[in-house]
N, C-alpha and C positions, 0 to 999 in steps of 0.2 A: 172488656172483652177484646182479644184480637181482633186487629183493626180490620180482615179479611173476613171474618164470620156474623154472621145474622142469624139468631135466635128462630130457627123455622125454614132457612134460605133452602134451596136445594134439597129440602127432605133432612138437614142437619139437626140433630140436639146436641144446642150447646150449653154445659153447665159451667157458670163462675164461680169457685171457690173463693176462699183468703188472698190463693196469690197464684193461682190457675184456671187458667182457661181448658175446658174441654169436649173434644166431639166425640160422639158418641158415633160407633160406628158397626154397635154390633157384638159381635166377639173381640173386634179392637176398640182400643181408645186412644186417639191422639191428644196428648195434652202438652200443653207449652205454658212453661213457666214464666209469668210476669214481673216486672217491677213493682207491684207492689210491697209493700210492707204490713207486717201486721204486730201489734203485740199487745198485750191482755185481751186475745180474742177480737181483738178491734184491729180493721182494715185503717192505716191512717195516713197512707201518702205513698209515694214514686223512690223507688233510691235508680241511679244510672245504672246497666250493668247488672245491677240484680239477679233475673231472671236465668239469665246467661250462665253465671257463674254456681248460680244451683245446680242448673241443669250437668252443666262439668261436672261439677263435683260429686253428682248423684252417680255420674254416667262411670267416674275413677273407680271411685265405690264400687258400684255393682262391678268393677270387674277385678275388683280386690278381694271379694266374700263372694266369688260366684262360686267354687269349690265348697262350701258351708251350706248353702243354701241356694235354689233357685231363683230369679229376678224375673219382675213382669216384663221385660225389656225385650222388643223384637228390632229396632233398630233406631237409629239417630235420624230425623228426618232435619233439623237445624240445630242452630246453636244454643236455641233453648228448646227444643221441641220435639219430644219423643214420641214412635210409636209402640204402643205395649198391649199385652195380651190382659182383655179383661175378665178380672179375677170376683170370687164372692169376698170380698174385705169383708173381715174382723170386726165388731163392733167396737172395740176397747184400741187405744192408743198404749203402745207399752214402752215404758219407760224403763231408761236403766242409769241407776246412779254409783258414782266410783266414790262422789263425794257427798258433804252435809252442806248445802246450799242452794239459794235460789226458795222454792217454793219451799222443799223440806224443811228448812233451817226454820223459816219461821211456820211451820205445823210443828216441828220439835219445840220452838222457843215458848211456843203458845201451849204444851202439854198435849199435842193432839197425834197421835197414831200417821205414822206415813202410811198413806194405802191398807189403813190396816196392820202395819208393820210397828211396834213399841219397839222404841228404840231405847239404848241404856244409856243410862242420867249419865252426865258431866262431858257428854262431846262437847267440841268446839265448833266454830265457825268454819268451814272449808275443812273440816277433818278428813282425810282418807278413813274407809271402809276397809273393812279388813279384807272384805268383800263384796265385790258388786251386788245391789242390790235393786229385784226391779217392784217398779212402784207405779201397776195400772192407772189410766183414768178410763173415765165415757168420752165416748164423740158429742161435744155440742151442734149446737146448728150455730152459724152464722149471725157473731153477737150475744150467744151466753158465751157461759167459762164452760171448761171441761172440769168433772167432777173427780175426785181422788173415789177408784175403786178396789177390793181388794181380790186376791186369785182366787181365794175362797169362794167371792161374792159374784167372780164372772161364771165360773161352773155351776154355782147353786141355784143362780138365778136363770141359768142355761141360755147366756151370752154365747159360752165355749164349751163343748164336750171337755172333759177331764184328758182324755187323752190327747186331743189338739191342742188343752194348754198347754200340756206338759211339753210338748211340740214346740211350743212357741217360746214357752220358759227357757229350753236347753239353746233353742236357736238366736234368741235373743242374747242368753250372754255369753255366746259364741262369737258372735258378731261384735259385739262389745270388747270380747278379748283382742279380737284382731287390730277392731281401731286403735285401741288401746297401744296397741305393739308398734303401729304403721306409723301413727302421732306422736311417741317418746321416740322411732328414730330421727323423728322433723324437729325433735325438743320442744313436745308438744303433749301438753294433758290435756286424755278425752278425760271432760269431767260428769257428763253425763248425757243422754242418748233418747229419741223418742224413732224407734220403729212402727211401720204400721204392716199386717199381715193380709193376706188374701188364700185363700183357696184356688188352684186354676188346675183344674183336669184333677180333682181328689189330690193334690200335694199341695201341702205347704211352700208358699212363695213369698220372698219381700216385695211389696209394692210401694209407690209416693218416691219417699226421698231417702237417702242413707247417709249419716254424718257430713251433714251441711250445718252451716254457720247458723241456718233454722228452726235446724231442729237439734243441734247439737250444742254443747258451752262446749270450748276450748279456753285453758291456761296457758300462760309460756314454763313451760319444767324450770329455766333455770332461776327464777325469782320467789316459785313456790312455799319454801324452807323461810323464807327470810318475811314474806307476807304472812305466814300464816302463824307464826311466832309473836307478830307483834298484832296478829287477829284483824288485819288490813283488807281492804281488798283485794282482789287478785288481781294481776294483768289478764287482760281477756278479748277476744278478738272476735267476738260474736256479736249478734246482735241484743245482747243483755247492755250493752251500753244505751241503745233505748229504750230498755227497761228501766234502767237506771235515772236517766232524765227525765223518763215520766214521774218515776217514783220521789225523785228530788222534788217534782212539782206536785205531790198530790195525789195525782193521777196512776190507777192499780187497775182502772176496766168499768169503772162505775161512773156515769156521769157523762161529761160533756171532757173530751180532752183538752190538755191545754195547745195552742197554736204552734207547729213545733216550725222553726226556721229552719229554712235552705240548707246554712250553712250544718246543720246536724244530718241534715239527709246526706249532705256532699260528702260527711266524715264517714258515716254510713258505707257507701261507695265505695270508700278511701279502704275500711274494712273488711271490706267482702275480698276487694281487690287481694286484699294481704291476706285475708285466710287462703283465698285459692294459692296463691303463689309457697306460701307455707306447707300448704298440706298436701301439694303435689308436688313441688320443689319446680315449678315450669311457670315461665314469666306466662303472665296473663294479659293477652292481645285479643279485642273483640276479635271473633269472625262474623259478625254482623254489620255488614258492608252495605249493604245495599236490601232495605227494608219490603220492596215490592218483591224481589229474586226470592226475598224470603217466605213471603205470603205465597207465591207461585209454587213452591216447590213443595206447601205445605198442602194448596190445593190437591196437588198433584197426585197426591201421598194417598189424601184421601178419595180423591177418586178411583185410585186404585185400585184401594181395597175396595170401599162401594162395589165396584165391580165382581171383584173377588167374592167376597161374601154373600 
């Protein structure tokens, strides 16, 4: 939890997520993105920098798809730490894939339905789509997996009205198009996306985070052709390289993980660093100087509003 807040202190609720902090303030919410890290659902250490460099890249984002769609976003209170209008979120996580990999690849290698989605025999490994395609899950709690569900399955089970999915369907791979666009002129493949939704004042709004290293895979374009011919890996600058080490060890979400060293966290860092700079084309220089100035001004924010509202 931020070092500045107490579960109860001054009338606050504060709730910890995977890799945020946040208070609850009513009609707002201040949340500030941490250093932690997570992956198969599991919270598992510190990377430097982290928190910071989401928070940017959420913040580029929303103001590259604000013409598409609306953002919970009312303004920057730190360097990881925003204030936003609290929205009814979406109960479904929406995914968007450009390619066959990662989770899909092995639901396809195993005969099983994406989301619901059959897909046709003899794809490859890292195949392009001829078209994006999105591929629901459920929200777990903290510590299961999130479930593969289908559009069919979120309407009928009245997750989503029909009409807000379809809402959500056109705005999704909307938003998708754009990254898509913004990351091939970095020489950069979005290769696939997880949005989250909310409701705020009866409109549809993106909330959480937009094409981060998090929640998004990024490829390098110019290596693509040449990996995917000899059915390689890809070059990738997300945090699938900790997916990768766990999975070289065993380790997929069940169990006990294995002890992962510094020096992968430090690499970690090293990557985040390089996507931000890639994917905004702007060197990447903490503005987190001075850790109390920060906690103060967060205060601040919220007393604010406290007041306000």
């Amino acid at each position: 939890m931020y070092e500045g807040w107490k579960q109860g202190a001054d009338g606050l609720t504060v709730i910890r997520g995977k890799v945020r902090d946040i208070v609850d303030l009513g009609s707002r919410l201040i949340i500030t993105t941490t250093d932690r890290v997570s992956a198969f659902d599991r919270v598992l250490g510190l990377v430097p920098f982290k928190g910071e460099i989401l928070n940017r890249l959420s913040l580029y984002w929303f103001e590259q798809t604000k013409d598409i769609i609306p953002n919970h976003l009312i303004e920057q209170v730190t360097a990881r730490t925003v204030l936003v209008r609290r929205s009814r979120v979406l109960p479904v996580e929406v995914v968007v894939r450009g390619y066959l990999t990662g989770s899909a690849w092995r639901d396809y290698q195993a005969g099983q339905p994406i989301s619901g989605k059959v897909l046709p025999a003899g794809l490859r490994f890292n195949e392009r789509f001829d078209d994006p395609i999105i591929t629901p899950s459920t929200k777990a709690e903290q510590g299961s997996h999130d479930m593969p569900i289908s559009g069919g399955e979120i309407v009928s089970s009245g997750l989503v009205s029909a009409a807000l999915w379809q809402q959500v369907e056109t705005a999704a791979l909307a938003l998708f198009r754009r990254g898509t666009e913004l990351a091939a002129g970095r020489g950069l493949i979005l290769v696939d996306t997880k949005y989250e939704f909310g409701v705020t004042d009866g409109k549809l709004t993106l909330v959480d985070e937009i094409h981060t290293p998090d929640s998004s895979r990024y490829w390098y374009a110019d290596s693509y052709d040449e990996l995917f011919a000899r059915g390689s890996r890809q070059r990738q600058m997300d945090k699938e390289y900790l997916r990768n080490w766990l999975s070289d060890r065993g380790f997929t979400g069940d169990g006990v993980p294995p002890e992962i060293p510094a020096e992968v966290f430090d690499e970690l860092s090293r990557r985040y660093r390089t996507a931000f700079e890639e994917i905004t084309g702007a060197r990447f220089e903490s503005e987190i100087v001075d850790p109390e100035a920060e906690r103060q001004k967060i205060m601040y924010t919220i007393n604010t509003w406290q007041q306000r509202d």
